[in-house]
N, C-alpha and C positions, 0 to 999 in steps of 0.2 A: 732496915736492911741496907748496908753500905753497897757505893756502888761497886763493886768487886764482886760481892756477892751476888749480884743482880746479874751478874758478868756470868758467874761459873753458873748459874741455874740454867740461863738463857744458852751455855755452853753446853748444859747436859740435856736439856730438854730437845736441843737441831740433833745432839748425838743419839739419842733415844730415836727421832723421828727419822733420824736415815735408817740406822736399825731395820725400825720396823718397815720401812719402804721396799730395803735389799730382801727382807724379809718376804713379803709381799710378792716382789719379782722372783725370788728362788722358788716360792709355791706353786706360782702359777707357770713357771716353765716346768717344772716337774709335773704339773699334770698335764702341759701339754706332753712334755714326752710322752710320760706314761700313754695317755690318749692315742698318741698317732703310734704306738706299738701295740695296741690294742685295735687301733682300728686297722693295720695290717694284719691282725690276728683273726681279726671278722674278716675281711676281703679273703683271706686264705683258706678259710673254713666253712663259708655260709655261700648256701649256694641263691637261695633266691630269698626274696620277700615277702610275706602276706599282706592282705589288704589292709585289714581289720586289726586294730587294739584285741579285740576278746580271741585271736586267734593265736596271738603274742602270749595270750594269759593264758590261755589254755596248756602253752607249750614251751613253759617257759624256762623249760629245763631240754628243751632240744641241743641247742646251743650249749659247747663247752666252755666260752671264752663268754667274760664279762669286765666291765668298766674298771672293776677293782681285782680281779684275779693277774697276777702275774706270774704267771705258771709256763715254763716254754714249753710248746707241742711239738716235737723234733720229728714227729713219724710221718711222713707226707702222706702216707697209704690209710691214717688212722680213720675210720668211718664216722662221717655226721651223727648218726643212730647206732647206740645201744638197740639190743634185743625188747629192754622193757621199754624204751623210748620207740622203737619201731612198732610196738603192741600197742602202744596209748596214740597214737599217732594214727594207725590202722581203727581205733575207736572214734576217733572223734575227726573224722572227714570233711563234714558241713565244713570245718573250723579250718579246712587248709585250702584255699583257695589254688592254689599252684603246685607246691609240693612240700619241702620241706621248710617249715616257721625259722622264723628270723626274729628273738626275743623283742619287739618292741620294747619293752621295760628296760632293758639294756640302753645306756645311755650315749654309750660309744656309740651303738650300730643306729641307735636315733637318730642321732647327730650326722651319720654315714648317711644314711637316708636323705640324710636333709639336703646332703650334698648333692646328692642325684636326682631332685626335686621332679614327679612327675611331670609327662606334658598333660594340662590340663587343656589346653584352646590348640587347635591346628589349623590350617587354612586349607578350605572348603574349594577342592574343584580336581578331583582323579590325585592317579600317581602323578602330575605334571604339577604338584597345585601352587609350587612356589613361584612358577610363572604365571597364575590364571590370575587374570586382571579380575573378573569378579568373584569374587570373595568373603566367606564371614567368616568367621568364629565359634567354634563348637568345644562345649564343655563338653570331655571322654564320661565316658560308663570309669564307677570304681575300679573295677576290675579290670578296663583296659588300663585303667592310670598304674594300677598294680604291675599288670604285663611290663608296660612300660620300663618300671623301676626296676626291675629284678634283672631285665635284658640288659639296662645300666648299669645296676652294679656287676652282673656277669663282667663286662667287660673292662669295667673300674676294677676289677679282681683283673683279671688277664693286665691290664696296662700296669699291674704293680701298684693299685693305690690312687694312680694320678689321670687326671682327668682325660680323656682320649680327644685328641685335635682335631676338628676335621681338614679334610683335604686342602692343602691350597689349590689357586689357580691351576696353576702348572702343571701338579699333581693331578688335577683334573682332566687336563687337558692331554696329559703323556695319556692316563687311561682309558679315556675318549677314543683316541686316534688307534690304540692297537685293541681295542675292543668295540669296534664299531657296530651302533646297531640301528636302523633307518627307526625300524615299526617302535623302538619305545617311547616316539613322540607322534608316529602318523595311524597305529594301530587305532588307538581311541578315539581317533577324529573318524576314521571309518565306521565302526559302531554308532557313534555319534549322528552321521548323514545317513542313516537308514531313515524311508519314509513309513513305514508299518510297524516294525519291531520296537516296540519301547527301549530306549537303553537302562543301565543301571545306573541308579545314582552313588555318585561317589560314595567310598566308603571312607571317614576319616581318620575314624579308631584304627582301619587295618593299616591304612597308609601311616600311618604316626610310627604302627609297629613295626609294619619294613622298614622303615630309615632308622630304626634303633639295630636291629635287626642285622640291616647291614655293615654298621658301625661296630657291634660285637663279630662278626664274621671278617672283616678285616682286620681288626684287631689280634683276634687269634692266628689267621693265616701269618701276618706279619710277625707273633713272636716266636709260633711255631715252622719252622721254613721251610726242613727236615720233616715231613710227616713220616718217615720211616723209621730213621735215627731215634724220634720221639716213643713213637708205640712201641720199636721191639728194645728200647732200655726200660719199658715199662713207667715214662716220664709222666709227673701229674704236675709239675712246677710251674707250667703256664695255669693254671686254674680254668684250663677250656677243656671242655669235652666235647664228644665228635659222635657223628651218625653218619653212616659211609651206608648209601642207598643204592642198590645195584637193582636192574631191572631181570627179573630170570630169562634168560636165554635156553630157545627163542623165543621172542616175543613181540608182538607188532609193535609197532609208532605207539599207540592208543592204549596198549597195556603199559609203555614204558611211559608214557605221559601219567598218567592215575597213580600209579607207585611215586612216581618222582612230587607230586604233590602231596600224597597224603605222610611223605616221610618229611618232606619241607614244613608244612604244618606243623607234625610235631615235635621237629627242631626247634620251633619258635616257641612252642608251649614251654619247654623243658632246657631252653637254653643253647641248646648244641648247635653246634658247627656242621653245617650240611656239607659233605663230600660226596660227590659221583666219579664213578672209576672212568678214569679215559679210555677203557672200552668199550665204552656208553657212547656210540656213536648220537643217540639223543642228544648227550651235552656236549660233545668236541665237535659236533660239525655241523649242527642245523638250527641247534640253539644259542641268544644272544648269553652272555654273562651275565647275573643278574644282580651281583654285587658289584657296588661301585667300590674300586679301589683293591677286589679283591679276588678270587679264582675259586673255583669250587671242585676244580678238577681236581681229581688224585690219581695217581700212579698204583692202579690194581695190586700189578705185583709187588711196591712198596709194599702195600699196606698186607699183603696175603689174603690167600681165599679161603673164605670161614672152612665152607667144607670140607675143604681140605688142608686146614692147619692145625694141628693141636692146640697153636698160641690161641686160639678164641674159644671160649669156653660157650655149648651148647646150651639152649634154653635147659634140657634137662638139668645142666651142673648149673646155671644160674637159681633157678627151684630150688637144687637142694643147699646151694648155700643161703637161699631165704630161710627153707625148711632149720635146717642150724641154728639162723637167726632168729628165730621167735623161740627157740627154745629156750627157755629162762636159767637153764641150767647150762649155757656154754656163754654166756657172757662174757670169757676172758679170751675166745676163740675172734667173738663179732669187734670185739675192742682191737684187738691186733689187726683186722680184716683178712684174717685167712678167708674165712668165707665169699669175699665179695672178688668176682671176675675184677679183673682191669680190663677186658674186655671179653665181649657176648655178644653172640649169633641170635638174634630172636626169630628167625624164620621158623614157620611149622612147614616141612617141605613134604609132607603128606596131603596136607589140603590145598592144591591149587596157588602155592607159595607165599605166603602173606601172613602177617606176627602171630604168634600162637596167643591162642585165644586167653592165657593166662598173660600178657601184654599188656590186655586191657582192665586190669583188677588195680583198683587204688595203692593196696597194701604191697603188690609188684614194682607198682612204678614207684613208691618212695622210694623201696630198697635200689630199686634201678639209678639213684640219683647217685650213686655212688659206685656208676661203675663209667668210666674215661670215656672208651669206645663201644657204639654199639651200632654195629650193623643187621640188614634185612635186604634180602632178596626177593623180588616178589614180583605181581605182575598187577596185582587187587586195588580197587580204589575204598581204602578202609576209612574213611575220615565218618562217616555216620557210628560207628563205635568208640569215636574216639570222645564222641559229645556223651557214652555213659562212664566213662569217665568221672568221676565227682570232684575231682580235684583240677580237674581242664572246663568240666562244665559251665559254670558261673561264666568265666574269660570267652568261652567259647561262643557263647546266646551273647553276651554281651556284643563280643567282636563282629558277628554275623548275625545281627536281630532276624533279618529278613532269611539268611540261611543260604542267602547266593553264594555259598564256600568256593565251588568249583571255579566257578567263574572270576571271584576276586583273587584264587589261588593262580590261576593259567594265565591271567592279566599279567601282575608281578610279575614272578617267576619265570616262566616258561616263555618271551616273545621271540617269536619266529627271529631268526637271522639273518641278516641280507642276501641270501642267493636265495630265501624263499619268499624273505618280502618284494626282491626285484620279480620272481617269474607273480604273486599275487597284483604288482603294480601292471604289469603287462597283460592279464588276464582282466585287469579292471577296464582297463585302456582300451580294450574290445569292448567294449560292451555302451552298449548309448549309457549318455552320462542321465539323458533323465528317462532312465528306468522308473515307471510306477511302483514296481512291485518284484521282489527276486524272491524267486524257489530255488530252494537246496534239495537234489536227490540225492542221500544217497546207496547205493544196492550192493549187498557183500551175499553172496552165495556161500557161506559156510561148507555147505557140500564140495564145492570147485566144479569142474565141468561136468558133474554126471548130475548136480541137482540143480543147475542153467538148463542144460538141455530138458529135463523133466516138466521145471517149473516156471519159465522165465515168462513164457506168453502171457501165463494165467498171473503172475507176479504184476509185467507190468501194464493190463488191465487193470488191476488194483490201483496201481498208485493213481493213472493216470483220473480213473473213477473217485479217489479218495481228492485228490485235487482241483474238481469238476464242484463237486461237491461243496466242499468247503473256500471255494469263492478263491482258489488260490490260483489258476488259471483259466481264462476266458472259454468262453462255449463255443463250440462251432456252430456253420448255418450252411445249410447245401444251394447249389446256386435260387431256389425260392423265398430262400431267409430262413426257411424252420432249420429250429433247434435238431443238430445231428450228435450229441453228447453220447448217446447210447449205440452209439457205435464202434464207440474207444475201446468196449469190451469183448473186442474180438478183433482187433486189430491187428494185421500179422505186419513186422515190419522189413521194409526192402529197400528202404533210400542207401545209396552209397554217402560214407561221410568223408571229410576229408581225413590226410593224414594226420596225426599228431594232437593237433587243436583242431576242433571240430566247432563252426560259430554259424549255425544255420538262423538268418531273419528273417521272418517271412509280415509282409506285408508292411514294410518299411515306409508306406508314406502315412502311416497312422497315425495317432495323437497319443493315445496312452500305449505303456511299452511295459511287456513284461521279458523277463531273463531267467532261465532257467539253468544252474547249474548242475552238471549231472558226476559224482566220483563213482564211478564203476571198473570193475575190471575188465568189463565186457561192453559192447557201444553199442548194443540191442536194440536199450530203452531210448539212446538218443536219434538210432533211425527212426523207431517207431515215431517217437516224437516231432521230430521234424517231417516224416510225412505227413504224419498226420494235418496238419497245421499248412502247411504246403499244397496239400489237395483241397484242401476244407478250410481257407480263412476264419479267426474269428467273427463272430455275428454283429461282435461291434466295432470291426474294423480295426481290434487291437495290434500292435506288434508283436509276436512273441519272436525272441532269438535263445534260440537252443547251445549250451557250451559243453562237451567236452573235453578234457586234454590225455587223458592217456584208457588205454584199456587190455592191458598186459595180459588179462588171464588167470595169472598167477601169482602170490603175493609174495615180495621177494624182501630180504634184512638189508639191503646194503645201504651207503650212506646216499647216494642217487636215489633209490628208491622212498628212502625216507624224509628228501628234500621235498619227492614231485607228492608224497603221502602228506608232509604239514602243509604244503601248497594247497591243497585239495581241502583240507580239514578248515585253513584260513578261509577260503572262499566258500564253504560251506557256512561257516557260520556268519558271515556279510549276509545271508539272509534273511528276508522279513519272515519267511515260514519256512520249515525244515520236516522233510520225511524221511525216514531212517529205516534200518533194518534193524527190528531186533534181535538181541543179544551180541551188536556187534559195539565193540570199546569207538573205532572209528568216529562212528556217528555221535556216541556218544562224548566223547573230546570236542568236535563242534558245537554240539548244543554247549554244553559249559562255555566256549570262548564265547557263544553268540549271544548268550543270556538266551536260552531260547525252549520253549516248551515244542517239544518234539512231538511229530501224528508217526507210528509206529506201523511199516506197513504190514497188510495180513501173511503170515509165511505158509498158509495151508497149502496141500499139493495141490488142493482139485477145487475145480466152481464148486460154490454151493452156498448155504444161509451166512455168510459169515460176511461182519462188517470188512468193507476194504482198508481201513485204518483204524486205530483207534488214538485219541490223544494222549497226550502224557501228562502226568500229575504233579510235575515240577522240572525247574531246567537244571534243576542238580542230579549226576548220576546216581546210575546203579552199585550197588558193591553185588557183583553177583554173586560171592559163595563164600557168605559169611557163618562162622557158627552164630546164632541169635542166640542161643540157651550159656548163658555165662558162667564160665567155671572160675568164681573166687573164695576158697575154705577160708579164707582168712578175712572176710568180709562177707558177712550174713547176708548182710540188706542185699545184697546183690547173687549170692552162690544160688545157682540154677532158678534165676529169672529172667525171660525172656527179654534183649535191648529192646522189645516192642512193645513189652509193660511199662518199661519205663521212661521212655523220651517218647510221648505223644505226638510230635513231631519225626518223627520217624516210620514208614509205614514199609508194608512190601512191595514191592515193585510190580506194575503190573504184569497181568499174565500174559499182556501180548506183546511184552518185554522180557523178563526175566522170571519165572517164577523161581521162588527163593531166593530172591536177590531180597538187600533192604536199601532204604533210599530216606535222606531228606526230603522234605515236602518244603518249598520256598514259597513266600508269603507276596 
């Protein structure tokens, strides 16, 4: 071969290999497009993620979009689930961790996933724990890692695709200063220096999940600005959906605290964007903000009132556009999404205000994922139905092994705001700093003044007998030293207290010190108290100082009333031991801040065989009037069986709390 020849081979052979090079490069950008228009195609359409490979396999036709279809979806309104995809989905529960599957087999949405990578390790020490000098590393439960990812991509969808930034400094800093809050870093050091009360140990799966949490809640607040503009053009384009939680009016501090939790809960389970109406004197004037960077207020009349708007469709029209959707035969009805609300009322406002018990059915809540807005007015602390749930369950035991729900929820969420953490610092500031040992009273007359006057004497004997008793305050002695304890039980009381704040200390050169906080509407129990104590010192020389600050009477809605109410309910639960009245919410919102297993005092009218307390079975609340017997036709396993056949962990409340109530039992 001449050299010429040698020349044009060598000419054809760099021509053939650029060829194939350009070659090479046009392939692989054409799948990257394809790809990142696919993977907008999943962020658009898929709302959360399962945990599990065989949950993906089970379901792997939920999902309309995949790595190779190139198909445009123009209908924004078009539904996740088919009717036959809503049936097989309804069958096979175990398999869906969260709610609705996300093809794992899909190599787009794999890949999307990847991008969102769970938090596996968090660092170990409260909500504060980026500051806590000591520290470890904690591998999550599956199932929180799951929670995690899906709250990620929620708002990987809402940010259009692209990764969501966090705040800068600045940003920081602007939202710091016009959302000021003392107790989100002094609250927990409070619980913390109790000398008797065990506190909780951190939790780090739920802390992981609020900071995701609140990163999808400002993400949405900031694309949607407009919340009114958005709901009444009917807008799904931001890919958030929303839970507008209104507390029933009227309603105390203690029923608007339990609602306001158990619908925050299950914003987190299901993705949504938590709103409370600025009617809500709870959240515009006594509580801190709880998102950083972000607002959770809404404007009532923006958004309209369920019950009196046509635009929200009633739980019954939500039913019957499920009832449509399983019907195999309107499949072209469920594909258009005539049948699904863009938004739904789920209140049952027959029973005592709180989700209709069709809420809690698995095969409801899938179909529910496809409805924008969903509001509830209520007053109920429902989160013990929300663990029979089988699609929340798994996340749920995972999240809260121990079951401390209440507590880890009012921590977050709900801290006191500076006009009540400043009157809680000034109430501390009274009181010797090395207190031994703090009692919480607190006494709600249900009746009002006609069942005070009847039963107050013989009431507070009890307590006082019930805390004698169980070692929570010191025994008296008459000037020869004996034991005078059995005199408490007919004690009529006459001390004058002071105005306002009432700080009686009797025997102030003692060593050990106890404090007695008393929230009443009435300052009966804290004369009694202070004479008693006053006439009859301790037998071992103890101190006790007697607190109360107000005793009105009568219970009143306003925003004062409900500053000096969370004031009261904080320093209640600063306690090492806590006595309560039952069936009152009050009492029962302090035991949850306090972590605290509550003694329930006796409410009989008259002397006689009955214990003066009894204990309580966990520091998680009551739900008091819950249906237990579950109505779900579209899921067997569950249709008319009792939530107390099923979650072992769930028991009735007792009867010298609530009968018919049901309750977490914490571990």
């Amino acid at each position: 071969m001449g050299v010429s020849a040698v020349l044009r081979r060598h000419n054809q052979l760099g021509t053939a290999l650029l060829c194939s090079m350009l070659l090479i490069c046009l392939n692989v950008f054409l799948v990257v497009f394809t790809s990142s228009r696919n993977v907008r195609r999943v962020l658009e359409h898929v709302s959360v993620a399962p945990d599990s490979l065989a949950a993906a396999a089970a379901a792997a036709s939920t999902v309309g979009v995949s790595a190779s279809s190139d198909q445009q979806i123009d209908d924004i309104h078009q539904p996740l689930l088919d009717s036959k995809q809503l049936a097989a989905a309804a069958t096979n529960l175990d398999q869906f961790p969260h709610a609705i599957p996300l093809d794992r087999h899909d190599s787009v949405a794999a890949s999307l996933v990847d991008q969102v990578p769970a938090e596996t390790r968090v660092i170990h020490g409260g909500h504060d724990a980026q500051s806590a000098t000591n520290y470890k590393r904690i591998v999550l439960p599956a199932a929180v890692q799951g929670l995690i990812r899906d709250i990620r991509l929620a708002a990987l969808r809402a940010n259009g695709g692209e990764t969501v930034q966090p705040l800068d400094e600045d940003e920081k800093k602007e939202w710091d200063e016009k959302n000021p809050c003392m107790s989100r870093h002094k609250l927990s050091l409070r619980y913390a220096a109790r000398k008797h009360a065990k506190d909780v140990e951190a939790n780090p799966g739920w802390d992981a999940v609020f900071r995701e949490y609140q990163i999808l809640h400002r993400t949405c607040t900031r694309k949607v600005q407009d919340m009114s503009q958005y709901l009444n053009s009917r807008d799904t384009t931001s890919g958030c959906q929303f839970m507008v939680c209104d507390a029933y009016s009227p309603s105390g501090l203690g029923n608007k605290i339990l609602i306001t939790v158990s619908c925050f809960l299950y914003a987190v389970l299901t993705q949504r964007v938590l709103l409370v109406p600025s009617s809500n004197i709870l959240v515009t004037d006594i509580m801190c903000e709880p998102f950083e960077g972000s607002s959770w207020k809404v404007d009532q009349q923006a958004i309209g009132f369920p019950k009196a708007s046509p635009f929200w469709a009633s739980m019954e029209q939500l039913l019957s556009g499920l009832h449509s959707s399983m019907d195999s035969h309107n499949d072209r009805a469920t594909q258009n999404g005539a049948n699904i609300p863009y938004a739904a009322d789920v209140t049952d406002n027959n029973l005592w205000f709180q989700p209709d018990n069709r809420f809690f059915c698995p095969t409801e809540q899938i179909f529910m994922r496809n409805v924008t807005w969903v509001n509830l007015s209520g007053n109920q602390y429902f989160v013990p139905k929300l663990f029979g749930i089988p699609i929340f369950r798994a996340t749920l035991e995972a999240l809260f092994p121990t079951r401390l729900v209440l507590t880890h929820l009012l921590r977050t969420l709900l801290l006191p705001g500076d006009p009540v953490w400043l009157q809680v610092e000034k109430v501390q500031a009274m009181q010797p700093d090395r207190a031994d040992r703090r009692l919480g009273v607190q006494i709600r007359y249900l009746g009002g003044q006609e069942q005070f006057d009847l039963m107050h004497i013989v009431l507070e004997s009890r307590i006082k007998k019930c805390a004698l008793q169980n070692g929570m305050l010191p025994h008296h002695a008459d000037s020869t030293g004996r034991n005078i304890s059995r005199r408490l039980q007919s004690s009529n009381p006459s001390t004058e207290s002071n105005s306002h704040i009432t700080a009686q200390s009797i025997n102030s050169s003692a060593v050990r010190r106890t404090t007695v906080f008393i929230a009443s509407l009435y300052d009966s129990f804290e004369k009694s108290l202070s004479s008693d104590y006053l006439q009859n010192p301790p037998a071992n020389g103890e101190n006790v100082t007697v607190v109360q600050l107000s005793n009105r009477h009568d219970q009143g809605y306003s925003v004062e009333e409900d500053v000096q109410a969370l004031t009261e309910i904080i320093l209640l639960s600063l306690s090492d031991d806590i006595i309560i009245t039952p069936m009152s919410t009050f009492g029962l919102v302090a035991q949850g801040y306090g972590a605290l297993r509550p003694w329930f005092m006796g409410m009989e009218f008259y002397e006689g065989p009955y214990p003066p307390c009894t204990e309580g079975q966990t520091t998680d609340g009551c739900y008091h009037v819950p249906e237990t017997i579950l109505s779900c036709p579209y899921d067997p396993e569950l249709h008319d069986k009792s939530i107390l056949e099923i979650l072992p962990y769930v028991k009735d409340c007792l009867p010298a709390d609530w009968p018919g109530g049901i309750q977490l039992i914490t571990s």
